[in-house]
DRENTORKOL-3810 file (N, C-alpha, C; in nm, 4 decimals):
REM DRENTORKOL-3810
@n.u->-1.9374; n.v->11.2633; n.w->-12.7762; ca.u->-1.8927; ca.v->11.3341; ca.w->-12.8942; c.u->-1.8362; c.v->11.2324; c.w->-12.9934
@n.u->-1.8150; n.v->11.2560; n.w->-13.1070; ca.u->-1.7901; ca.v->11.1684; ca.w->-13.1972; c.u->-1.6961; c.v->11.2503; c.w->-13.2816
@n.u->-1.5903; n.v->11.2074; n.w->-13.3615; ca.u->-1.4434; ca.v->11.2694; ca.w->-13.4321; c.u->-1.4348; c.v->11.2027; c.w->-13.5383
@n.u->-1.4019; n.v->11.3200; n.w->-13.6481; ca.u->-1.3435; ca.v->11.2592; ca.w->-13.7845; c.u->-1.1737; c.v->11.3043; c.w->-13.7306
@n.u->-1.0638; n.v->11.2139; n.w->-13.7630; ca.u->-0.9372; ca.v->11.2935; ca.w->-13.7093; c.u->-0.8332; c.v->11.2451; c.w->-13.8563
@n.u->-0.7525; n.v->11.2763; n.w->-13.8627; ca.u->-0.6471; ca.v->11.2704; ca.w->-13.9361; c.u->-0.5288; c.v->11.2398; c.w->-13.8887
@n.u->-0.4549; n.v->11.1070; n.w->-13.9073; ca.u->-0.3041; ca.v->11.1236; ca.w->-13.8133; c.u->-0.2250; c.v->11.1258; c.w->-13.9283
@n.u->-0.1053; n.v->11.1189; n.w->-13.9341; ca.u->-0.0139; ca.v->11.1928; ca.w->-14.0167; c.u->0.1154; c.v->11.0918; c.w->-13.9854
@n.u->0.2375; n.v->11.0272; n.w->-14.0888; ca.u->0.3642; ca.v->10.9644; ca.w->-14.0580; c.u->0.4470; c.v->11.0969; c.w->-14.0688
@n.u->0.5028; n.v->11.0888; n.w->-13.9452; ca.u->0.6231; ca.v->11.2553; ca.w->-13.9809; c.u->0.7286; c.v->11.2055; c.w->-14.0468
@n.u->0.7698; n.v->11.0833; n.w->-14.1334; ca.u->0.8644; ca.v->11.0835; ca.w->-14.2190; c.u->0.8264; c.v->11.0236; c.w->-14.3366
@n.u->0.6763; n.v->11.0853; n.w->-14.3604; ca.u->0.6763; ca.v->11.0336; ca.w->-14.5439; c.u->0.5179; c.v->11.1348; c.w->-14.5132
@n.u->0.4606; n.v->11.1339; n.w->-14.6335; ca.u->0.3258; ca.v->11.1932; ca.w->-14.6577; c.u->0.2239; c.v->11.1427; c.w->-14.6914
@n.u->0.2264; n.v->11.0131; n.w->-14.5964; ca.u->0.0883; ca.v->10.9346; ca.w->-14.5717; c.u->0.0038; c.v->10.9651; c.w->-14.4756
@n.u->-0.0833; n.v->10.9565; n.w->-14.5002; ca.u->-0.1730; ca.v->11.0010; ca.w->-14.3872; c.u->-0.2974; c.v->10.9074; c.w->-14.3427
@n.u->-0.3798; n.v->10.9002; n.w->-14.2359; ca.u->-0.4701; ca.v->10.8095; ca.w->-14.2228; c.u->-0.5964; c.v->10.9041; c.w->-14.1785
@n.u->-0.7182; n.v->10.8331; n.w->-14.2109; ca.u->-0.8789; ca.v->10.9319; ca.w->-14.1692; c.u->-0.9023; c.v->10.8240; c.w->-14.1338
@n.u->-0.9946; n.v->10.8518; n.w->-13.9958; ca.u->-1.0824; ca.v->10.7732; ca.w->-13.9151; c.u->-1.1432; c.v->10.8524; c.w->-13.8614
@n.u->-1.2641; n.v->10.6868; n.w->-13.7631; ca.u->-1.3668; ca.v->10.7694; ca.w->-13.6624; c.u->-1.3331; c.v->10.7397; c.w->-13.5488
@n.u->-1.3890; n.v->10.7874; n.w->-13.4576; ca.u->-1.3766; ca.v->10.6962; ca.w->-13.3037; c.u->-1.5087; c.v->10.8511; c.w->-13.2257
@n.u->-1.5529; n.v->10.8026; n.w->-13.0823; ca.u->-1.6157; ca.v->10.8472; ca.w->-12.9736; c.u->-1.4966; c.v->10.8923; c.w->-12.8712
@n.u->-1.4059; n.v->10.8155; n.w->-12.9157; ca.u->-1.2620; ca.v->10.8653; ca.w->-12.7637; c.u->-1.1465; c.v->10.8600; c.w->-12.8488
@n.u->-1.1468; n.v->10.9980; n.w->-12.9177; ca.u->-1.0332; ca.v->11.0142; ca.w->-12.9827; c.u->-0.9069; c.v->11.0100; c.w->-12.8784
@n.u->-0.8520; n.v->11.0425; n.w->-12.7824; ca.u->-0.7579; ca.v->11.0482; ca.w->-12.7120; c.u->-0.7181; c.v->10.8574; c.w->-12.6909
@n.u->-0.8132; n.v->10.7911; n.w->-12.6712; ca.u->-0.8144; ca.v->10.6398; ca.w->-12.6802; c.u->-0.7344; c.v->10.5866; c.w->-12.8108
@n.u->-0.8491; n.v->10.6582; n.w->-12.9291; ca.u->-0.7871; ca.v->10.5350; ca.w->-13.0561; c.u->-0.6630; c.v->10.6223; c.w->-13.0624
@n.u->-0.6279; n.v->10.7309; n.w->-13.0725; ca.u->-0.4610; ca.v->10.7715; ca.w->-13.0868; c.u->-0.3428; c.v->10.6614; c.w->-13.0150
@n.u->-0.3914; n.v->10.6979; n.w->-12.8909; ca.u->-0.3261; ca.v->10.5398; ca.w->-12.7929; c.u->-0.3181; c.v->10.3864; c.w->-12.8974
@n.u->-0.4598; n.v->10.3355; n.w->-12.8791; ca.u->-0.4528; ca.v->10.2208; ca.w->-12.9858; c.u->-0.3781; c.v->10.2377; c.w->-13.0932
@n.u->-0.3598; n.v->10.3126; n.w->-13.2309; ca.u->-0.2590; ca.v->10.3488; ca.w->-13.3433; c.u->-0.1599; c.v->10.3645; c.w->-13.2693
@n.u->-0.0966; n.v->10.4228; n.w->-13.1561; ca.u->0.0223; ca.v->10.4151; ca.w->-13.1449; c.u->0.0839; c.v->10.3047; c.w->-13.0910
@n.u->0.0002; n.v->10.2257; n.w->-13.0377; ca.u->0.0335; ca.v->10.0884; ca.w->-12.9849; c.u->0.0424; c.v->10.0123; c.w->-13.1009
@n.u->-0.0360; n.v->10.0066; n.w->-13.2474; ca.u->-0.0200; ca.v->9.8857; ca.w->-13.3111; c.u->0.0229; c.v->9.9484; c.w->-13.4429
@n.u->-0.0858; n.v->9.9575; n.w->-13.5277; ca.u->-0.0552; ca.v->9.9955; ca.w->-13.6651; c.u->0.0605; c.v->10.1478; c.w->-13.7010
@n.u->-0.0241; n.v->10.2619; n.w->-13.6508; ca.u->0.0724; ca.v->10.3201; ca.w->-13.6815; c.u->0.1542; c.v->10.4002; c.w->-13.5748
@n.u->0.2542; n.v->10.3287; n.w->-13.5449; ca.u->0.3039; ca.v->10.3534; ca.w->-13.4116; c.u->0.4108; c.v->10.4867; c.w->-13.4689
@n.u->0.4333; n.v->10.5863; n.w->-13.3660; ca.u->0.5328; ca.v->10.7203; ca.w->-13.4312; c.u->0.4405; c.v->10.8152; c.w->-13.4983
@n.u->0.2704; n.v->10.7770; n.w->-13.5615; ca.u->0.2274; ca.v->10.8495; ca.w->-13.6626; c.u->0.1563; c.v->10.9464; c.w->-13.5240
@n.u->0.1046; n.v->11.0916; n.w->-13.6023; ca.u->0.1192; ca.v->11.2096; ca.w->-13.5281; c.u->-0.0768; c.v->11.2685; c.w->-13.5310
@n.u->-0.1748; n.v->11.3133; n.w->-13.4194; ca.u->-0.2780; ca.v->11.3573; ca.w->-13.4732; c.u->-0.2341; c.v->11.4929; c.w->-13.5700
@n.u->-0.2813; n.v->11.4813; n.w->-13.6883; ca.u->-0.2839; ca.v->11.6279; ca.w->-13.7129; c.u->-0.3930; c.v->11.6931; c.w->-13.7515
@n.u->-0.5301; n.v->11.7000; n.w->-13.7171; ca.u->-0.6480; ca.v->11.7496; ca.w->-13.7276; c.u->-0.7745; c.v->11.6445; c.w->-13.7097
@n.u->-0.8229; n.v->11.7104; n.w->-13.6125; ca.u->-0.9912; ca.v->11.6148; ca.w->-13.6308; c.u->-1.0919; c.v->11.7443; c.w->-13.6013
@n.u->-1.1919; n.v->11.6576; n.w->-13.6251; ca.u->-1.3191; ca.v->11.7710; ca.w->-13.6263; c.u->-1.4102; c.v->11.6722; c.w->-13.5621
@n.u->-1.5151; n.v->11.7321; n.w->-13.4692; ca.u->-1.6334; ca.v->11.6846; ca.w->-13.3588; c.u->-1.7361; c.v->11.6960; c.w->-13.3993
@n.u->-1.8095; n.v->11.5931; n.w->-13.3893; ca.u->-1.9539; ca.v->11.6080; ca.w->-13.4247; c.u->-2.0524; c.v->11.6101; c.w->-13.2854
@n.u->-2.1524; n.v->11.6214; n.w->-13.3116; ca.u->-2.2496; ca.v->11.5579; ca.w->-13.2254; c.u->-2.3454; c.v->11.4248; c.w->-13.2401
@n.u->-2.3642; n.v->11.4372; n.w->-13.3891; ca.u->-2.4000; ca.v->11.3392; ca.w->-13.4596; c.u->-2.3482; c.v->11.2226; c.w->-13.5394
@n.u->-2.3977; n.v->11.1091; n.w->-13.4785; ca.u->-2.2644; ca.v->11.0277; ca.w->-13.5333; c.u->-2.2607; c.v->10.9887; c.w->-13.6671
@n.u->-2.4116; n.v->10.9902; n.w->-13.6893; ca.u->-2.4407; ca.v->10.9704; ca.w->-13.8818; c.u->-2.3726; c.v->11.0865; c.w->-13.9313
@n.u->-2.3652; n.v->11.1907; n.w->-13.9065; ca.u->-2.2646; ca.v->11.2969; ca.w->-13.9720; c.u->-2.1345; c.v->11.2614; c.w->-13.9357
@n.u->-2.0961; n.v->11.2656; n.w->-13.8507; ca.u->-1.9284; ca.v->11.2169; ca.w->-13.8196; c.u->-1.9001; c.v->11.0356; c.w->-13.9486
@n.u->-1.9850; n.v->10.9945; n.w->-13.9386; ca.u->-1.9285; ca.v->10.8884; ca.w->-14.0236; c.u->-1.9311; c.v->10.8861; c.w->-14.2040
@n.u->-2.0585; n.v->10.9803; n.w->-14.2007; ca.u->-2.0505; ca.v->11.0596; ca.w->-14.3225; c.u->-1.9076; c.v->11.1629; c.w->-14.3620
@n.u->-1.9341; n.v->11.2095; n.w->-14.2801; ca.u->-1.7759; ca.v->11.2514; ca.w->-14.3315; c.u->-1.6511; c.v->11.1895; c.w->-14.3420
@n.u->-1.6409; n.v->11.1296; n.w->-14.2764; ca.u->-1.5228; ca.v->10.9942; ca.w->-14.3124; c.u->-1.5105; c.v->10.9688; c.w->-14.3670
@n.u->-1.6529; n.v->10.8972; n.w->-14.4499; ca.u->-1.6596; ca.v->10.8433; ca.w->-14.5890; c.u->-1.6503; c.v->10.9099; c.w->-14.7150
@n.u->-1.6866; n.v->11.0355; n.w->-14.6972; ca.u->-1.6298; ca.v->11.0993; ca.w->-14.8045; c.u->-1.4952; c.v->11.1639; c.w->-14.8112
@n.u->-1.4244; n.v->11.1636; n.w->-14.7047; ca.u->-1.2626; ca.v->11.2084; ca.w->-14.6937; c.u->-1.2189; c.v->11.0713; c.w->-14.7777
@n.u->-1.2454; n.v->10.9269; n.w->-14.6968; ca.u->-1.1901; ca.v->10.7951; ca.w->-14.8033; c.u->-1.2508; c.v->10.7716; c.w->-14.9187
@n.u->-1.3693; n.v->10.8651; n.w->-14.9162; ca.u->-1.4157; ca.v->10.7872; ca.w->-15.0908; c.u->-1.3829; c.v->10.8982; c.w->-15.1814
@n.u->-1.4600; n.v->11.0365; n.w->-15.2009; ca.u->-1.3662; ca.v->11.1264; ca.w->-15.2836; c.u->-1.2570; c.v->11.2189; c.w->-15.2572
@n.u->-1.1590; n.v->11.1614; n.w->-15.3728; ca.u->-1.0313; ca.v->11.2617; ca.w->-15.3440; c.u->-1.0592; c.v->11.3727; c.w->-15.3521
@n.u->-1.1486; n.v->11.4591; n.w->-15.3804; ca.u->-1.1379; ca.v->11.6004; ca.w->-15.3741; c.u->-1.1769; c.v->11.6583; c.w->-15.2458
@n.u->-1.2956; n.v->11.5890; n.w->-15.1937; ca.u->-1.2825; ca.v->11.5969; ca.w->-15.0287; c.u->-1.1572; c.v->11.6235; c.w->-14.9939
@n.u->-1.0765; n.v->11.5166; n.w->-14.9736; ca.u->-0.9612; ca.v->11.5220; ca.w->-14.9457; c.u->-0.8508; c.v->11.5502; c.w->-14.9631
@n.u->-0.8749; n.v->11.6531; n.w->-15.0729; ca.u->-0.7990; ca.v->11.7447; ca.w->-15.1012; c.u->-0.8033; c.v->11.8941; c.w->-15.0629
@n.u->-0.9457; n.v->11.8978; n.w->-15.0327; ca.u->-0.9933; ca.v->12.0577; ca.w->-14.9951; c.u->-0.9198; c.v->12.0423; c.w->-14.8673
@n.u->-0.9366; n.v->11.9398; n.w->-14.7860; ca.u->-0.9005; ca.v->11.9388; ca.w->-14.6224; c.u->-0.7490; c.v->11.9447; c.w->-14.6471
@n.u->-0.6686; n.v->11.8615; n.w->-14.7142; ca.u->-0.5540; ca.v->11.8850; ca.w->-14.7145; c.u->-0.4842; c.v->11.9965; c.w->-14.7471
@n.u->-0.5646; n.v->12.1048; n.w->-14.8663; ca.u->-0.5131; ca.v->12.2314; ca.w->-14.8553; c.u->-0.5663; c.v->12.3457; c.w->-14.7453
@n.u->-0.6650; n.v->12.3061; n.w->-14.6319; ca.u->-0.7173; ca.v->12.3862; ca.w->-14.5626; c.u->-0.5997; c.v->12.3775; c.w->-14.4290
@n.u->-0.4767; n.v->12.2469; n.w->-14.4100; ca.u->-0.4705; ca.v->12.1448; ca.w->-14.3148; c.u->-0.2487; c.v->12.1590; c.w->-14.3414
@n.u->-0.2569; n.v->12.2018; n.w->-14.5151; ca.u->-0.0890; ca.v->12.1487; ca.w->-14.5269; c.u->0.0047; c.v->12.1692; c.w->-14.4519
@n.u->0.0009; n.v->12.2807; n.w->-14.3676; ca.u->0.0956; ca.v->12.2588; ca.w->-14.2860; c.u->0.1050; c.v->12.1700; c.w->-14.2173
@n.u->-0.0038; n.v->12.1863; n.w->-14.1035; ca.u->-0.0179; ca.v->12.0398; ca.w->-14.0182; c.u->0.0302; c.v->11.8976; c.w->-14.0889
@n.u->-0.0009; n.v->11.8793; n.w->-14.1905; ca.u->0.0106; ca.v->11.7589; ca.w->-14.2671; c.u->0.1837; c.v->11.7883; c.w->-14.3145
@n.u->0.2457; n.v->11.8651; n.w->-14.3029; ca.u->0.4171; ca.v->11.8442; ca.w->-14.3553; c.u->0.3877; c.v->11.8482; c.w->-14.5277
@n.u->0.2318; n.v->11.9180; n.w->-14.5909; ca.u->0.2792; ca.v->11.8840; ca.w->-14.7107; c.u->0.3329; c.v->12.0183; c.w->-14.8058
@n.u->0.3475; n.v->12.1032; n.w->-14.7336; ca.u->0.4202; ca.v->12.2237; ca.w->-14.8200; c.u->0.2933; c.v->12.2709; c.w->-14.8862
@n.u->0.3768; n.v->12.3010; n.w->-15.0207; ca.u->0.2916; ca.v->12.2992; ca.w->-15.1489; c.u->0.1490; c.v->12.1850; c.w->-15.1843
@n.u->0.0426; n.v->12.2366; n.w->-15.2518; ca.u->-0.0082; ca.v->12.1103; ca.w->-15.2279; c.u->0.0670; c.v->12.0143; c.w->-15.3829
@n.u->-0.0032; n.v->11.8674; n.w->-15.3765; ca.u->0.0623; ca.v->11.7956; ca.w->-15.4485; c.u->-0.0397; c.v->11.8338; c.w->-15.6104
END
């Protein structure tokens, strides 16, 4: 299986999108290095990995992507209102 996921800092409203095959793994890895404390707060499964990476890329390349998900997502994400 293949994952677009979203982790989340629970004390500010940054957030990170990635891919991985063993989401339960790279969570481990982020919490070991870069963003250590930061929280999953949504991923979605593909089967296909050209689609799973396609979507990634458009969560990091257009903001409105990533805005639809963030208002589908705000709670999870701590962002209230959207911005």
């Amino acid at each position: 299986m293949n994952y677009v996921y979203v982790l989340k800092n629970p004390s500010s409203k940054a957030i990170y999108v990635g891919f991985t095959t063993d989401l339960q793994q790279r969570v481990r890895q982020h919490q070991a290095r870069e963003h250590r404390g930061w929280e999953l707060a949504y991923y979605e499964a593909y089967r296909d990995e050209s689609e799973a990476r396609l979507r990634e890329r458009k969560l990091k390349q257009y903001g409105a992507t990533l805005g639809h998900l963030k208002a589908r997502i705000r709670r999870s994400l701590g962002l209230g209102a959207l911005e």
